[in-house]
N, C-alpha and C positions, 0 to 999 in steps of 0.2 A: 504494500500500500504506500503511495507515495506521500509523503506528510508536505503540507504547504506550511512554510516558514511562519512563525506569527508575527503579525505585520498589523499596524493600524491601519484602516479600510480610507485614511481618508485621503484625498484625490481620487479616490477609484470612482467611483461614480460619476466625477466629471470626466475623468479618460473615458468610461463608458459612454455619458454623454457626449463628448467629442466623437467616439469613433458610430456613434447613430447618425450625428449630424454629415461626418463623412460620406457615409453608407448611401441615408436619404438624399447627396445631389446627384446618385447615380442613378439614371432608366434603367441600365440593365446592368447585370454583371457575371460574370465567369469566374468561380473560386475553383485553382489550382490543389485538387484536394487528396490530400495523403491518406485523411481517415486518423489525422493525431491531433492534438489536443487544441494545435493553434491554428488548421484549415478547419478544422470542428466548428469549433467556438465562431470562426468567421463567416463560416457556411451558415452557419444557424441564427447568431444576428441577420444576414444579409436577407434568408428567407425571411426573418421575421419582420421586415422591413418592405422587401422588392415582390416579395409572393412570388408568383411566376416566371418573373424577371429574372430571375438566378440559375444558372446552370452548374451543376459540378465537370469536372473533368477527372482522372484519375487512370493515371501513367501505369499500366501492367506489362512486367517485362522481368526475366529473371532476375532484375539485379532487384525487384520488390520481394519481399514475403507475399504468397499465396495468404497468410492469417492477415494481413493488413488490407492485401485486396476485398475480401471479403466482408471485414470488417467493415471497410468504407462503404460497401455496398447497402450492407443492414443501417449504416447510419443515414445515406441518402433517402433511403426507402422507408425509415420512420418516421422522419422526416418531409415527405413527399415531396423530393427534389428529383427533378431530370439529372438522371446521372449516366455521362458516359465515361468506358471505357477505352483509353487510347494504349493503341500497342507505340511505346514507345522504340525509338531506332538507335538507342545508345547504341546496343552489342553487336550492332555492324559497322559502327566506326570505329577503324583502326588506331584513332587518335584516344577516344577513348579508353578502350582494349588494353592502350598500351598503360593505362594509368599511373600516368605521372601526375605534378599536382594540380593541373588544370585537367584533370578527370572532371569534375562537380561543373565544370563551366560548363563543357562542351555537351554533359549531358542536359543541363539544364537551357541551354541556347537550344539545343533540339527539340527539344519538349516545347519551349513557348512558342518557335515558329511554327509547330504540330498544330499546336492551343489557338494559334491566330491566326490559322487556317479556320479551322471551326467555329472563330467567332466573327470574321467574317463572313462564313457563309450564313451564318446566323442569323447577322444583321447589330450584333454585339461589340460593341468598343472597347469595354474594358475589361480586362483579367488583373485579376487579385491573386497575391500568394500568403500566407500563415506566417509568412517571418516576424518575429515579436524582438522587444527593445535589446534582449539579453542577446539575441544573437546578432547584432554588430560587435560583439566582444569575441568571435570563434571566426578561425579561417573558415569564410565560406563565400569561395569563389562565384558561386553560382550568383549572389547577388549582382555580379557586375552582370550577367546576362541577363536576368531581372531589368536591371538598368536600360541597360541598350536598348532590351526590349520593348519597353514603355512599359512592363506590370507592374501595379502598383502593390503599395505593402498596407493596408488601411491598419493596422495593427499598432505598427510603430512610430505612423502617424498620430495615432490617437495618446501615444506615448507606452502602451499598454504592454510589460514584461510577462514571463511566464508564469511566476506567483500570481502579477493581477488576474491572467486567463483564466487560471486555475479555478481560483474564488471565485470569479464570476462564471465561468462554468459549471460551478459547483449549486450556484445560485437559481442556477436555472436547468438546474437537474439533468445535464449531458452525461451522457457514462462515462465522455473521457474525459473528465475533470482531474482523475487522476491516473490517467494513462502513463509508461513509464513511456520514455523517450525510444524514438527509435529512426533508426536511418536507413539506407541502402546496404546490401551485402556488398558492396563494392569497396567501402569503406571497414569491412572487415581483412581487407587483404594491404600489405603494405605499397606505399609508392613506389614506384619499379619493377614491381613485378605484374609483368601482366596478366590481364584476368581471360580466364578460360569459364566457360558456360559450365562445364563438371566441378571447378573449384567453388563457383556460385553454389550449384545446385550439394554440394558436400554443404558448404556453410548451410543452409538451410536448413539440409535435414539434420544437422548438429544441434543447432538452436532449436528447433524442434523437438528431438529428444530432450532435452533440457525442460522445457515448456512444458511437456505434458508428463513430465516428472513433478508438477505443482511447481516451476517457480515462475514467476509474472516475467523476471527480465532476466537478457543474458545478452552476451558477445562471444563468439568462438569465433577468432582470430584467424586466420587462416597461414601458415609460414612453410607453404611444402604438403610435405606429408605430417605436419606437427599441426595440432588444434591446441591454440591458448585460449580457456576458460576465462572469461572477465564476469565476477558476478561480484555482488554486494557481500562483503565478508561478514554481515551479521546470516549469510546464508552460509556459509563455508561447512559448519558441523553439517549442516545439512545436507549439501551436497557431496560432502567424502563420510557419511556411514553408509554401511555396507552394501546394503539392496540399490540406494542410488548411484555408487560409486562405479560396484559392475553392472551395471545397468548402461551407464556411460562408456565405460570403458569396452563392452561388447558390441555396440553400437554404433559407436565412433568406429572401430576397428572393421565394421562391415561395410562401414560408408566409404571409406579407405584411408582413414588416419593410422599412420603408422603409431607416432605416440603422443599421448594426453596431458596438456601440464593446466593445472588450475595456477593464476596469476595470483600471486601473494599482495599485490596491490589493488585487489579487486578493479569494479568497471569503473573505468575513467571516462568519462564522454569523449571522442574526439581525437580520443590516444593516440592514433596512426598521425596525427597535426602535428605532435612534437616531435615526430621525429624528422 
C-alpha cells in the first residue's frame, strides 16, 4: 500500500481549481493514457469536465505490461471513455533497439506523431500527457518530445505533484490513488545494451511471477542471463522464505535466467539514470 506523505491540504484545492479552469478552455481533448495514477487522475477530471469530448489513447506494445494494458482498459470502460488502442512502433526502430539514453525520446516522438494522427482525423487539437511537478526532477527525455510536439502537461501546469494527485484521487475514489509507480520494461535493461523482444518478454514474465506471489510492486533488472530483484526491503523476509524463494528461483530458471540476485538496496525509481 503506498502511504501518501502527510502534508497540509492547503493550496490543493486551488491547484485543483486551477487545473479545472485549464481543462474547461479546452473543446476537446486527447489524454495520453498509461492506466497510472497521473493519466488517471487527468483522464477523469477531463471527463468530468468535456463528457464526450475526451478521448483516451493507450500505447500496446511489448515494451508495456499486458497487466497495465488491461488495466487501462477496465478504467476507461468504468468510466465511459472512448478508448483506443494504439500499436505503438518503438521495436522496429533501430534507434530505439539500440537503447542508448535517448531511448524515452524517440519512443515517445513516435507515439505523439501516432496520437496526432488520430487526433487529426478526429477533428481534435489537443493531447495531454500525466506528467506531474515531481517529474521535472528525473531524467526524462521524453519531455522534450512532448515539447516539440505541442502536448500539453495540464498537471504541472496546475502546479499539481504526485502526493497532490494522490489525495485528490483519493478524494474522488479512483483505484489508482494509490497505485505503485510503474514504467516500460525497457527501462529494466541497462543503457547499451540493446533490447531484444525475448529479453522484454523474460522481464515480464519475471515481474509477473513476483506479482502473483502477492506482492503489489517489483523491478527485475535484466543484465544477460542475471535477473536483479529490486523490491521494497520491508518485503525482503518475505520474499526469500522458503515456498517464495523457490518458487522464484524455479521460474526464473524456466524463463531462462541463469542466476537470481535480490538487490540489497531494494527499488530505486529510475536506477538505470544513474548510471
Amino acid at each position: 500500500m503506498i502511504k501518501v506523505k502527510n502534508k497540509k491540504l492547503l493550496g490543493l484545492k486551488e491547484k485543483r481549481e486551477r487545473l479545472v479552469s485549464i481543462i474547461n478552455s479546452f473543446g476537446s481533448l486527447i489524454v495520453a493514457f498509461s492506466g497510472g495514477v497521473d493519466s488517471a487522475f487527468l483522464l477523469a477530471i477531463a471527463h468530468k469536465l468535456l463528457k464526450k469530448n475526451v478521448v483516451a489513447i493507450s500505447a500496446t506494445s511489448p515494451i508495456h505490461p499486458s497487466r497495465e494494458i488491461e488495466y487501462s482498459k477496465k478504467i476507461a470502460d468504468n468510466l465511459g471513455i472512448k478508448h483506443i488502442l494504439l500499436n505503438s512502433r518503438e521495436i522496429n526502430h533501430s534507434g530505439f533497439m539500440a537503447n542508448k539514453k535517448d531511448r524515452c525520446y524517440i519512443c515517445k516522438k513516435l507515439l505523439f506523431e501516432d496520437i496526432l494522427k488520430i487526433a487529426s482525423e478526429m477533428g481534435i487539437t489537443l493531447i495531454a500527457h500525466g506528467a506531474n511537478l515531481d517529474d521535472l526532477d528525473d531524467f526524462r527525455p521524453g519531455f522534450s518530445a512532448a515539447e516539440e510536439m505541442g502536448v500539453i502537461a495540464p498537471l504541472i501546469d496546475a502546479g499539481l505533484s504526485k502526493d497532490d494527485i494522490r489525495l485528490l484521487s483519493k478524494d474522488m475514489n479512483l483505484s489508482t490513488w494509490d497505485k505503485p509507480a510503474m514504467a516500460c520494461f525497457a527501462t529494466r535493461i541497462p543503457y547499451g545494451t540493446p533490447l531484444t523482444q525475448k529479453a522484454l518478454s523474460m522481464i515480464e514474465q519475471a515481474e509477473n511471477t513476483i506479482i502473483d506471489l502477492g506482492f503489489k510492486s517489483c523491478r527485475v533488472r535484466c543484465h544477460g542471463k542475471v535477473a536483479r530483484i529490486e523490491i521494497d526491503p520491508v518485503y525482503f523476509e518475505k520474499i526469500l522464505n522458503e515456498t517464495n524463494r523457490k518458487t522464484i528461483i524455479n521460474k526464473f530458471k524456466e524463463i531462462g535466467f541463469f542466476h537470481i540476485a535480490l538487490d540489497m538496496e531494494g527499488y530505486v525509481m529510475g536506477n538505470l539514470n544513474r548510471y
